[in-house]
N, C-alpha and C positions, 0 to 999 in steps of 0.2 A: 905478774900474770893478769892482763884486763880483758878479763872474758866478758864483759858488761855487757859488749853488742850480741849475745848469741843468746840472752837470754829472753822466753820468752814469756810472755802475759799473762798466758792461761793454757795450759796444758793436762792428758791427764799421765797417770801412771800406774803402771802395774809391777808390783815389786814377789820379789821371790827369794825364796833362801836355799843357796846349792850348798851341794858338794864341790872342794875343788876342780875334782876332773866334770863336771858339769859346765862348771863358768868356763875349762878348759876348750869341751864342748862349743858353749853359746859363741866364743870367740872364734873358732874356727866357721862356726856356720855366718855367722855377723860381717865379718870380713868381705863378702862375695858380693853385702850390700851396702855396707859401710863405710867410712873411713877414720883409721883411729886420729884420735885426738892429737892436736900438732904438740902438747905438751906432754903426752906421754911416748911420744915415740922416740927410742933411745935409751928410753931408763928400763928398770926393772920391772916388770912383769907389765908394763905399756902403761905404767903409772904413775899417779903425780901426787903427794899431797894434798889433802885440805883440813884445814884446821879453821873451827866453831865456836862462838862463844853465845851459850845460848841465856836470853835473858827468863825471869818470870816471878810470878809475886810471891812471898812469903808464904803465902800457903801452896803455892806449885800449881796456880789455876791453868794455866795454860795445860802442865802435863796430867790435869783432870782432865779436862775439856779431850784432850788425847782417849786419857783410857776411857773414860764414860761414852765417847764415841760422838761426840755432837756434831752434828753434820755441819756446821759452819764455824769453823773455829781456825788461829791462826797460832802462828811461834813468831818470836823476832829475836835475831840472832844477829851478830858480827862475824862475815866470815875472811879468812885471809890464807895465803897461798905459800907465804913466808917472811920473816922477820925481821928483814934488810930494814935500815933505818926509813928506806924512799916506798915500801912495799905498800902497796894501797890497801885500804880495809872496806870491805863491803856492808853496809846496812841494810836488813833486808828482812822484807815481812813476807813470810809465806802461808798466804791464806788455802783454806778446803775446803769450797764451797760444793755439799753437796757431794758430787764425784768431783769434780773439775779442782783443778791446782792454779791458784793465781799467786805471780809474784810479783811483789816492785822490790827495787834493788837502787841504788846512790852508794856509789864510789868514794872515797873522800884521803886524804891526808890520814899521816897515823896521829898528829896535832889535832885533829878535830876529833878523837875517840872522849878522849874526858869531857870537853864542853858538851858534846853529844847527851852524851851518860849524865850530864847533868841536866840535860833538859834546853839545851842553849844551842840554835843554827849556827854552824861556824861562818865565818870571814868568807867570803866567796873566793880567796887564795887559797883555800882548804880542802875546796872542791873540787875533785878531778873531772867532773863532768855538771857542768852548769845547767845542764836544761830543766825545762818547767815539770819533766817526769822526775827527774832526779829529787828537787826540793819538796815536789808533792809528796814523796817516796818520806824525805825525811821529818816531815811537817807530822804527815800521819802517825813515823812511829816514834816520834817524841812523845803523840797525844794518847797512844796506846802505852805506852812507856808510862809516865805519869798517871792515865786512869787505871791502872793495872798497881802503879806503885812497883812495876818491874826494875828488876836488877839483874844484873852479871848473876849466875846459878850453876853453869855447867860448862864442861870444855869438852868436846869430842870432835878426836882426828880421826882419819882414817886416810887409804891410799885408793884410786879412784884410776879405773881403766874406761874412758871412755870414749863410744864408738858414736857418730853425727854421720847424719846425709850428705850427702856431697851436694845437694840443694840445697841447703839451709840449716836450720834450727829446727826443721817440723818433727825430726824424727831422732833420738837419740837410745843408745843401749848399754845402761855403766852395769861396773863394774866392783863392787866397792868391798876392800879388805879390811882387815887388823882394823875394824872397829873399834877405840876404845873411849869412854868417858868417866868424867872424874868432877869432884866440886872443882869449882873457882868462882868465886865474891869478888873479883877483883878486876881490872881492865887490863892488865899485863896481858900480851898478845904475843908470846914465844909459841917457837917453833918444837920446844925440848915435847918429847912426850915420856910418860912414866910408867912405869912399870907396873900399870894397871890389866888384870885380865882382859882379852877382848869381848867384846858384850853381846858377841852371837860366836864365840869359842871358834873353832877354826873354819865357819861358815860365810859364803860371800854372801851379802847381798847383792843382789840381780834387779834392775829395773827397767823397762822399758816404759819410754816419755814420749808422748804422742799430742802432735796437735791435727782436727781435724779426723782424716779417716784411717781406720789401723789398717795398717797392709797388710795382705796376702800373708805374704812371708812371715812374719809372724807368728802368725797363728802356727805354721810349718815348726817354727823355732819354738816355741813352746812345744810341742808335741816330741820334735826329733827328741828336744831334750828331759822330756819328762819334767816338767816346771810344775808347779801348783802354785797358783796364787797366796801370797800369806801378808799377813802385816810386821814392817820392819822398818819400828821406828827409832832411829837411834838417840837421838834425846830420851826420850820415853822411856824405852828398853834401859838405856842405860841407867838411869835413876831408878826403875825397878830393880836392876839385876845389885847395884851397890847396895840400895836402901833407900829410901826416901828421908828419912830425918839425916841422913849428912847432907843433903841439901837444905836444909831451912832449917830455921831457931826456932826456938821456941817463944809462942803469943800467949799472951797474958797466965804464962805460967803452965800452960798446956803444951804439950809438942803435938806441933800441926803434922801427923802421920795416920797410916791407913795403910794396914800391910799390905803388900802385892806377893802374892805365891813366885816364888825364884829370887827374893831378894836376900841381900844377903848383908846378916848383923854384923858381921867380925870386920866388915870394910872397914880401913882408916883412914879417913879424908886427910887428917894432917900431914900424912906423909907427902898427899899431894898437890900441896896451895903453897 
């Protein structure tokens, strides 16, 4: 699945958390302007996989920078679509500046995830997409990688309905299910997901991604459906909602944690690495 060219630069977003017959809702009204996604139509609930592997540093600065709220802060993550041995894997720094969402993204071979992870530009046979965006994309988060001292920390799937303008990229409306996350330390990139609770329990995430000026409609579509704006972030959430020290070890004898109200002690990571 090479959605590479539909992705764009800087965007913003506004995210919400339904009820199912809500998102039932959004999708019946979205339809009249949208058109859904060429890889969920066909399957079940107009949805496709996507599976995450999110990187960050021993003390979980990134998913500080999250909760503390910092206005310019980013995540870097590996993302992929499925586990075929040819299946391409995505690099990708998603910065938030401010209100605005800027992303760069490079393509690559699943051969070029460990030299990656080590800090090493692969072979330019590794590269599924060569251009000067692409290597910038991977230059920077090698150097974010390394000053961060970032690593493999977290795995979250989830299933993903989404609706695109029939003009472009400027306007998009997902859809996103069966959130769930879990540690992983490791670059293993399967498809299997675990018998982890979902990390917003039977609640969709709702987003609407905008470049430029919100339409009209819109505003309609929040309204018909009683939307309220909220935060839903699923790396984040979901290392609150486990617990934060099944994510990180413990430094110089201290365990790097700081409880978040909803988390929860009894998680057991081992069952799922």
């Amino acid at each position: 699945m090479a959605q590479d060219h539909r992705i764009q630069l800087q965007r913003f977003e506004l995210k919400y958390l339904v009820q199912p017959g809500q998102a039932a809702m959004i999708r019946n009204f979205v339809r009249a302007h949208l058109e859904l996604d060429e890889y969920g139509a066909g399957n079940a609930l107009c949805s496709y996989p996507i599976h995450s592997l999110y990187l960050d540093s021993e003390r979980l600065s990134f998913f500080w920078h999250t909760v503390n709220g910092n206005k310019n802060r980013f995540k870097l993550r590996l993302r992929f679509y499925h586990d075929a041995p040819d299946a391409p894997v995505f690099f990708e720094i998603k910065r938030r500046a401010n209100d605005a969402i800027l992303k760069q993204r490079a393509v690559v071979r699943r051969e070029a995830v460990e030299p990656l992870l080590a800090g090493q530009i692969p072979e330019p046979a590794m590269l599924l997409k060569k251009d000067a965006r692409s290597l910038a994309c991977l230059d920077e988060f090698i150097r974010l990688m390394k000053q961060f001292d970032a690593r493999p920390k977290a795995r979250v799937t989830y299933l993903r309905e989404a609706w695109l303008s029939p003009e472009g990229n400027s306007l998009r409306v997902t859809l996103d299910r069966e959130v769930r996350c879990w540690p992983q330390e490791h670059a293993e990139l399967s498809a299997g997901v675990p018998e982890v609770a979902p990390v917003f329990g039977g609640l969709v995430v709702a987003e609407v991604k905008f470049t430029g000026r919100f339409p009209d409609w819109c505003g309609d579509l929040i309204r018909f459906c009683g939307l309220r704006q909220t935060s839903a972030a699923k790396y984040v959430d979901g290392v609150v909602r486990a617990g934060q020290e099944h994510f990180t070890r413990f430094v110089t004898g201290q365990p790097v944690v700081r409880r978040l109200p909803g988390a929860n002690p009894a998680f057991n990571p081992h069952a799922y690495v």
